[in-house]
C-alpha positions in Angstrom: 175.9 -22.9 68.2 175.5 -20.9 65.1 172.1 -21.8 63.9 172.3 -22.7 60.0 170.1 -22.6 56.4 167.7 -19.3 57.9 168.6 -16.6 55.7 171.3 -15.5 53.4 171.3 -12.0 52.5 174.2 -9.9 50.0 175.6 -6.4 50.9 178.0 -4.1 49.0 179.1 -1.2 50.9 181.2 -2.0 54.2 183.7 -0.3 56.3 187.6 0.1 55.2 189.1 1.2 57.7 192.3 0.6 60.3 191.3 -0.9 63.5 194.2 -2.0 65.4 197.9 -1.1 65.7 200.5 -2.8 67.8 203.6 -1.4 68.9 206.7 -3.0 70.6 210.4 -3.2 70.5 210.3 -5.8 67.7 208.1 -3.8 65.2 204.5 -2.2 64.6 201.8 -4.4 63.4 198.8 -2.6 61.8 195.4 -4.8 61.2 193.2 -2.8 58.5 190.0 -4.4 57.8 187.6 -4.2 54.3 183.9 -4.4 53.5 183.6 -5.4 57.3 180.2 -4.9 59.1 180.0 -1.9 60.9 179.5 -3.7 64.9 182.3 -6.6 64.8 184.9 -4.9 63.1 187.0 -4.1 65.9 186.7 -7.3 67.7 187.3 -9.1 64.7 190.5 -6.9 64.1 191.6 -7.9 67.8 191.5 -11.5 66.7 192.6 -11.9 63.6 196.1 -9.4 65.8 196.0 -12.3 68.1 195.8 -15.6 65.4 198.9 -13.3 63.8 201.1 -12.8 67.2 200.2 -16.7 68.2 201.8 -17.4 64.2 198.8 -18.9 63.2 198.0 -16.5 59.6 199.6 -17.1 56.2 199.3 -14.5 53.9 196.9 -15.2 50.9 194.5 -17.9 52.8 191.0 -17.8 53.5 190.1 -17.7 57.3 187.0 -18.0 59.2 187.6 -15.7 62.2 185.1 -16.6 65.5 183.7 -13.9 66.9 181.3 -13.5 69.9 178.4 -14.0 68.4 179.7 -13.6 65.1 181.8 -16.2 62.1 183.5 -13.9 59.7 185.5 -15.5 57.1 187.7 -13.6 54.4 191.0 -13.8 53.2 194.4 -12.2 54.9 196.7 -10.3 52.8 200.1 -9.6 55.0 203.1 -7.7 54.1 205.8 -7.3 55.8 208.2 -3.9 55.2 211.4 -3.9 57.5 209.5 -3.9 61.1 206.5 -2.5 59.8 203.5 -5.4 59.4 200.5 -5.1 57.3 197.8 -7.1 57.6 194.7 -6.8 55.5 191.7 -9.0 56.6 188.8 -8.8 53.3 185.5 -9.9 54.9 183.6 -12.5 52.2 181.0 -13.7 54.4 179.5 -13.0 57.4 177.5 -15.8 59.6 175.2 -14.8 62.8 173.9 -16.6 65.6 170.9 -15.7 65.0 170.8 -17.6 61.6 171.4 -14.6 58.8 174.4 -14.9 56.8 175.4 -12.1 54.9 177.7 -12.7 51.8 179.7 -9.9 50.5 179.2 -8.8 47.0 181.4 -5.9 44.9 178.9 -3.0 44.1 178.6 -2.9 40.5 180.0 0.4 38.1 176.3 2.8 37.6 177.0 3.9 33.8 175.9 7.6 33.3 172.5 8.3 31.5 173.0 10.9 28.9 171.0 14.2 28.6 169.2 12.7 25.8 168.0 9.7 27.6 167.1 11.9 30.9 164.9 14.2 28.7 163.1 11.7 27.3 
């Protein structure tokens, strides 16, 4: 039971990064996940491998992906290239047991200060 209305907190900087590949005579699949959280990446990689094997994903659509202790939802980009699959899994929102959701959020673009300004 995910407990609910505690806390809801914004990040911008999470982890791009390749978590899983699958290899077998039919093709290679390769899960990639974006602004995921550091600690549930990989398990949340595994799964979202699994809801694609089990034909269960549509590309472009919104998923909430259960985790241990752990809701992630996001949405699933796949492409498909001859044998080679591409999944892409964006993390929007991320729901804890323990009653903190965190909420994704696109840094925003710093604009330079020029000398003028600095000296001043």
């Amino acid at each position: 039971m995910f407990a609910q209305g505690n806390l809801v907190e914004t990040y911008s900087y999470g982890q791009n990064s390749i978590e899983v590949i699958s290899t077998s005579d039919e093709g290679t699949i390769i899960v990639s996940t974006f602004n995921a959280k550091m600690n549930i990446r990989k398990e949340i990689a595994e799964k979202i491998l699994n809801l694609f094997i089990e034909d269960k994903l549509k590309s472009n659509f919104n998923y909430t992906i259960e985790g241990s202790d752990v809701n992630v939802t996001g949405n699933c980009i796949i492409t498909v290239k001859g044998t080679l699959t591409s999944i892409d899994f964006y993390y929007e929102k991320v729901e804890w047991k323990n009653g903190i959701t965190e909420i994704f959020i696109e840094p925003r673009l710093k604009l330079p200060i020029s000398n003028a300004l600095a000296r001043n």
